[in-house]
C-alpha positions in Angstrom: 55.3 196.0 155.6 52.8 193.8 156.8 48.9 194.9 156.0 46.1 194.8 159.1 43.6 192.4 158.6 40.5 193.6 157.9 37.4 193.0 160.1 34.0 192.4 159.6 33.1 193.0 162.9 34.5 194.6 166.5 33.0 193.0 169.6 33.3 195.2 172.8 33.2 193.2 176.3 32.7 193.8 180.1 32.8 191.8 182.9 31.0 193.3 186.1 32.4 191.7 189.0 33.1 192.3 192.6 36.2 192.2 192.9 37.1 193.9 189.1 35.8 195.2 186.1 37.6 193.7 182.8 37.4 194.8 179.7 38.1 193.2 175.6 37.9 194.1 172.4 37.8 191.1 169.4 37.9 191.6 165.7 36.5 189.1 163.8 38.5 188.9 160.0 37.1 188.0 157.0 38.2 184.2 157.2 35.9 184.0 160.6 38.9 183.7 162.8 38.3 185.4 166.1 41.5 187.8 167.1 41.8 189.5 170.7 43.0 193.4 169.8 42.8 194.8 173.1 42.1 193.7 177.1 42.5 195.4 180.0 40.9 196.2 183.7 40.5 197.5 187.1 39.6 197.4 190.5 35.5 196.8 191.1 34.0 199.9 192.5 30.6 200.5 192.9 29.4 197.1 193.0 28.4 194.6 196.4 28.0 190.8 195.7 27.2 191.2 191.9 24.7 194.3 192.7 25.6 198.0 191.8 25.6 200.2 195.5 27.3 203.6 194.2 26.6 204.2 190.5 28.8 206.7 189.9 31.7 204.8 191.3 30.4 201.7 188.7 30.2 204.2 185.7 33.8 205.3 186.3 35.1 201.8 187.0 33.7 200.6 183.5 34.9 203.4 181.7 37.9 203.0 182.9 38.4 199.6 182.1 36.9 200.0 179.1 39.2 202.5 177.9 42.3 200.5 179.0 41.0 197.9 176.7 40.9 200.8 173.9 44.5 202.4 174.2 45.4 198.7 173.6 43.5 197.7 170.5 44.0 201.0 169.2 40.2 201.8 168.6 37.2 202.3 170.5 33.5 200.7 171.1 30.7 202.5 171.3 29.0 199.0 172.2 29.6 196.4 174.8 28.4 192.7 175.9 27.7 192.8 179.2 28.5 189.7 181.6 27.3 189.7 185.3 26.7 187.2 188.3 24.4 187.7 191.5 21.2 190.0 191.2 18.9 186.5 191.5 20.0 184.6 188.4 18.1 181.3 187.6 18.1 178.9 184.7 15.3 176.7 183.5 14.0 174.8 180.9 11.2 175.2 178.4 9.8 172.3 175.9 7.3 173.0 173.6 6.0 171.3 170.7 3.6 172.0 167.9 2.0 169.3 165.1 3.5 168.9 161.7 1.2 166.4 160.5 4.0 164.0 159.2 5.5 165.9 156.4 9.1 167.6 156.0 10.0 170.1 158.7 10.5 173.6 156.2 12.7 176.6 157.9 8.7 178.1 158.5 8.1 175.1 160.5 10.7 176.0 162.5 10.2 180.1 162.9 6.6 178.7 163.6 8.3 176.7 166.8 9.7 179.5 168.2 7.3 182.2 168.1 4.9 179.3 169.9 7.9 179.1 172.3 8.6 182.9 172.7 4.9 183.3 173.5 4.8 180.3 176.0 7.5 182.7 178.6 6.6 183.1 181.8 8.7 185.3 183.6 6.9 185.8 186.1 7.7 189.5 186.7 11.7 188.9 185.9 13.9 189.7 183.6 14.4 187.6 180.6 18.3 187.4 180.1 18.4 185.3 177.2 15.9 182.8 176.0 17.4 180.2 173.2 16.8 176.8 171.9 19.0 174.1 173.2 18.1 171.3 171.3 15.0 170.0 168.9 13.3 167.2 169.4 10.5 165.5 167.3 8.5 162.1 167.4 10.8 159.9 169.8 13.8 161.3 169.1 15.6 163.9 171.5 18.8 166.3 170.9 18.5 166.5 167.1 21.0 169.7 166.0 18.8 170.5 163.0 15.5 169.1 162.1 15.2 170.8 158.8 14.3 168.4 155.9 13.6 165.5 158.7 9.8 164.0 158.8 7.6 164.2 161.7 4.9 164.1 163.3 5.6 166.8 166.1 8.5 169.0 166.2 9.4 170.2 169.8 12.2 172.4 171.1 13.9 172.9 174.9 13.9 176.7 175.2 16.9 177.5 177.4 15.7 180.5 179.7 17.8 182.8 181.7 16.2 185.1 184.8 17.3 188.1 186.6 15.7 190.4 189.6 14.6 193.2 186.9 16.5 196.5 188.7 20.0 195.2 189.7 20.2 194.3 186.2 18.7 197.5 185.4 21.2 199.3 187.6 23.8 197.4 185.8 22.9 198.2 182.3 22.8 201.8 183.1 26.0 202.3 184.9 27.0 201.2 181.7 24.9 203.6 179.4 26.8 206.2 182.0 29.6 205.1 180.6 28.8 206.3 177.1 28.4 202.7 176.3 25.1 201.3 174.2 24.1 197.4 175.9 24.5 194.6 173.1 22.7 192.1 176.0 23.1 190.7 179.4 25.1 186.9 179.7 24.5 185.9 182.9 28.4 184.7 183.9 27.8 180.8 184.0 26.8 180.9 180.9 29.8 183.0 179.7 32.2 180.9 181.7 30.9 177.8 179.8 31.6 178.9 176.8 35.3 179.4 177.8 35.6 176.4 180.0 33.6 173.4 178.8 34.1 171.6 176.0 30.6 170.4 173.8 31.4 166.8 175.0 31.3 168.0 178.6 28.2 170.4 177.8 26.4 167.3 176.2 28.2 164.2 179.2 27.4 166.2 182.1 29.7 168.6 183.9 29.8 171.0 186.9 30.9 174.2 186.2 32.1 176.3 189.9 32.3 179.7 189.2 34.7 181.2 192.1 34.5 184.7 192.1 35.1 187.5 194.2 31.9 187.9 196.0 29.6 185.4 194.4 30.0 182.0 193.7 27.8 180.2 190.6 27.4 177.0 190.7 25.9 175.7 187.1 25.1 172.3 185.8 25.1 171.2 182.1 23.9 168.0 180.5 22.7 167.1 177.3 24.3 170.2 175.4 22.6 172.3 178.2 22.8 174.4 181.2 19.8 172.7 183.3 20.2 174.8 187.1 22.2 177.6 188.5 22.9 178.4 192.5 24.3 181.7 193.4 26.0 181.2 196.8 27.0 184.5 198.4 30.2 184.1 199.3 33.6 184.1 197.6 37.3 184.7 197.7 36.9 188.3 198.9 35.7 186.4 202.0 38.7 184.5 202.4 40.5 187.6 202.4 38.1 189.0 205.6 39.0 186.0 207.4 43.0 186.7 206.9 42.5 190.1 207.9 40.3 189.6 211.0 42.5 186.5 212.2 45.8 188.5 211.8 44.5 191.6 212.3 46.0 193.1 209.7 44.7 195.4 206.4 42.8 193.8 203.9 45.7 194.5 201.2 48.2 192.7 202.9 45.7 190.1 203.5 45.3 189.7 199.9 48.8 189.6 199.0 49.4 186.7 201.9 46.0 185.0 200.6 47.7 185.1 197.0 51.3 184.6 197.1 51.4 182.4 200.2 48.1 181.0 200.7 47.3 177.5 199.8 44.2 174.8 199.9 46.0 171.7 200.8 48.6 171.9 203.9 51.8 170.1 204.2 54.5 169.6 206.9 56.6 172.2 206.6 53.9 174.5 206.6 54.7 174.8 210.1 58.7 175.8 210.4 58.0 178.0 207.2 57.5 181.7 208.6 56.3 184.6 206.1 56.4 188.3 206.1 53.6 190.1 206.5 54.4 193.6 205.9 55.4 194.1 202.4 58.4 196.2 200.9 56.2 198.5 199.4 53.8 199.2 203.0 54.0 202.0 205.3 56.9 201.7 208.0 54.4 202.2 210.4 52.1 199.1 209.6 50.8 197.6 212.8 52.3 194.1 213.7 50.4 190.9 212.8 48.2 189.2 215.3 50.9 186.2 216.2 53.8 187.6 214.5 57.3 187.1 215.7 59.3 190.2 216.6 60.6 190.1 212.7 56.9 190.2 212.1 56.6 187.2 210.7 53.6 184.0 210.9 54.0 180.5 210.7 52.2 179.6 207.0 50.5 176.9 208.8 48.3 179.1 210.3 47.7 181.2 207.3 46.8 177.8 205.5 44.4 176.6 208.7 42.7 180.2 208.2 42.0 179.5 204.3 40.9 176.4 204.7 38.6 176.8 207.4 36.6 179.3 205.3 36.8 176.7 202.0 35.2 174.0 204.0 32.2 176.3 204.6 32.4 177.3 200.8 32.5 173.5 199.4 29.6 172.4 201.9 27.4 175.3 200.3 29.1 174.0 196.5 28.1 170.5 197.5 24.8 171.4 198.8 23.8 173.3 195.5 24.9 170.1 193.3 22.9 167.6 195.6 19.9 169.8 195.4 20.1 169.6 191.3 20.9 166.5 190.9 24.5 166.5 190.3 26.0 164.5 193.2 28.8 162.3 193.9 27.9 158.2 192.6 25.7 159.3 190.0 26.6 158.3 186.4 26.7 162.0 185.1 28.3 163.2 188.0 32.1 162.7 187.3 33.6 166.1 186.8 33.6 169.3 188.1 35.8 172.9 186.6 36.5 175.4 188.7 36.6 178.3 187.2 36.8 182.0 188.5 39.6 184.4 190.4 39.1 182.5 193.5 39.9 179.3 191.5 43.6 180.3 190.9 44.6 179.6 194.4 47.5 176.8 195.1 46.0 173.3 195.4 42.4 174.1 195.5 41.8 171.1 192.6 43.0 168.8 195.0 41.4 169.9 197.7 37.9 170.6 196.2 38.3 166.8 194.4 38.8 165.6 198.1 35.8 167.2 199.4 33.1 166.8 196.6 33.9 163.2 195.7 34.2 163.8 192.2 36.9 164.6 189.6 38.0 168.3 189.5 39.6 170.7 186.8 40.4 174.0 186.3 39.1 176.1 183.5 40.8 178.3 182.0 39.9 180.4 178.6 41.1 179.2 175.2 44.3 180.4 173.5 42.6 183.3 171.8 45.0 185.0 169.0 46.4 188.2 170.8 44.9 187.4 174.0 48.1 188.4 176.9 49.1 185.8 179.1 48.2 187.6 181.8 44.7 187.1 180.8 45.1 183.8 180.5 44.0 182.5 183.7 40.8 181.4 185.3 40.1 185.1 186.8 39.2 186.2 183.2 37.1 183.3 181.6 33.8 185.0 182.1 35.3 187.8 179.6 36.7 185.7 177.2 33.6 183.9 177.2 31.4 187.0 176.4 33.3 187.5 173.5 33.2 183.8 172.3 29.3 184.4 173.0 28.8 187.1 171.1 30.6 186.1 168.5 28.8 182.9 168.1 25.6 185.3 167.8 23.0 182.2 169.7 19.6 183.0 168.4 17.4 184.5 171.2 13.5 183.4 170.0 12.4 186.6 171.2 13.9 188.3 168.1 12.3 186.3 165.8 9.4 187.0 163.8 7.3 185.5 161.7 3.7 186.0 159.9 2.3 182.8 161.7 -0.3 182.6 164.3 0.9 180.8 167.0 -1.0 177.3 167.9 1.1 176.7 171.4 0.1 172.8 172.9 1.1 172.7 176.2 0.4 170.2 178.5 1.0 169.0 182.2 3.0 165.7 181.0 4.7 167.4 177.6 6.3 170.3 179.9 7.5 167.5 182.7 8.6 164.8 180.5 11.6 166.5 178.5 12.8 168.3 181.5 12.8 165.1 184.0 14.1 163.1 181.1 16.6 165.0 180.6 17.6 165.3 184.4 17.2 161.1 184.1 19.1 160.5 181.4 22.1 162.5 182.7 21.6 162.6 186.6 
């Protein structure tokens, strides 16, 4: 009989999204390999565009999901990592930099940095997400890993810093606290997704990552092992499905079902003689006829296609927009590839046609094999809650949880602050 591995740690997960709330539950064993016990979700309730409208609707939606994920792992969580899109996100970078005087760089050289970092925050009335050190850099040289036992003059650091509007993500965290839940921490989605999705060559080359959800699409842009700017567009797949609904005139399930087993991003001739059911076998006997239909109640899927892609043109120009406006545009040496990633992103040909549109090379992202992770959880519309475990696994150091004994000597100035952030937008964009 084969024994259960034992595990040094349980991770608990939730993804708040519009369009559903997912759920996992990972064990980490005592060889540090990372093992999926239990997944599971629902339909969203409860929550607009990435911002909580009816919080009793929320609770029940993540407790629900949440439990799923329980009778499938065969134990329970009493906490969660929480990973959310919308509610004003924004990304920046932080350099600072203190004196060492020349001699070796001691793990209290480094505390020292960031608690002079930790105290340089600005939020500016925000919500700090996370706030963790990308990379070190000290004298002339940029993107060292590890500057312990190195020599130097000055040791700096780029302080990755994520931002949120203070009560959506306050109206997040306790619709989960409804829920019976404790909050680990808040991973804004990109930066989940990322850690699914993009490999550290990407990360470090420069990559787009095009999170297509629901309701809310993130646009994120990583370069030099970093994310370096994030775009929340409001708009999504749901809104596909609106427009198949309105155009047909038919109910938004059945729009959903056409959008998904029928719907496509790139056309092709015999779109036109092909004709597709629109009621279902499993709809009432009394659903309304289809806007166009045919007496068998039938459309042409030409027309469905010409409906979907009408509203990804809008998307892509508001996608293309957002890269242009950080930097990340089509001739540019770091601006070769793009993953799409999301629910939205698992639609037929939209590669191809989002490669056509932006210029640039396009992918989809999809999560890593995980150990026990179901097939069905395999695909783009779940990255953002595989990610959160691979996150919280990886345990980033956040510099506001460190301590230290020092008094902090912060030098900021004008031209340190700007040069690391525009050289690292030069070097890469």
């Amino acid at each position: 009989m084969a024994t259960q591995p034992c595990y040094t740690n349980v991770i608990g997960a939730v993804n708040i999204g519009s369009f559903r709330i997912s759920a996992m539950i990972a064990g980490i064993t005592e060889s540090g390999e990372l093992q999926v016990l239990g997944s599971g979700h629902r339909a969203a309730q409860g929550i607009k565009r990435g911002y909580v409208t009816d919080m009793a609707a929320a609770t029940y939606a993540v407790r629900d999901a949440v439990e799923r994920a329980e009778k499938l792992a065969g134990t329970s969580v009493t906490s969660v990592w929480i990973g959310c899109s919308g509610a004003g996100l924004a990304s920046h970078i932080n350099p600072v930099e203190i004196e060492i005087g020349g001699r070796r760089i001691e793990e209290e050289d480094i505390e020292h940095l960031l608690v002079a970092a930790r105290e340089g925050l600005e939020p500016d009335g925000r919500m700090v997400l996370h706030a963790q050190p990308a990379c070190y850099f000290l004298d002339g040289a940029d993107g060292v890993a590890n500057p312990r036992g190195l020599h130097a003059d000055r040791l700096g650091v780029d302080i990755h810093v994520m931002l949120a509007d203070g009560a959506p993500m306050r109206n997040v965290t306790e619709a989960v606290q409804n829920a019976h839940l404790e909050v680990e921490g808040i991973v804004a989605s990109p930066l989940a997704a990322g850690y699914a999705c993009l490999t550290a060559e990407e990360r470090d080359l420069g990559v787009a990552l095009v999170e297509f959800g629901g309701e809310v699409t993130n646009v994120a842009v990583y370069a030099g092992g970093m994310l370096l700017g994030l775009t929340a567009i409001a708009r999504g797949s749901a809104d596909i499905t609106d427009a198949i609904a309105s155009n047909f005139s038919i109910k938004r399930f059945q729009a959903e079902r056409l959008k998904c087993f029928n719907g496509s991003a790139i056309a092709s001739p015999q779109d036109h003689r092909e004709l597709i059911p629109v009621v279902g076998p499993d709809d009432e006997a009394s659903a309304s006829v289809a806007r166009g239909a045919d007496a068998n109640g039938r459309i042409r899927r030409a027309e469905l296609i010409s409906v979907i892609t009408s509203e990804l043109d809008g998307l892509m120009r508001d996608v293309a927009r957002a890269l242009e406006a950080m930097g990340f545009a089509s001739g540019k040496p770091s601006a070769r590839q793009v993953v799409l990633t999301g629910g939205g992103a698992e639609m037929s040909g939209l590669a191809d046609y989002a490669q056509s549109v932006l210029g640039m090379a396009v992918r989809i992202g999809r999560p890593p094999a995980l150990r026990g992770l179901p097939e069905a959880h395999g695909s783009p519309g779940f990255a953002t809650l595989a990610g959160l475990v691979l996150y919280a696994a990886e345990d980033p150091v956040d510099i506001r949880s460190v301590g230290s004994n020092f008094t902090a000597t912060t030098q900021w100035t004008g031209v340190s602050v700007v040069r690391h952030v525009w050289k690292a937008m030069r070097d890469y964009f």
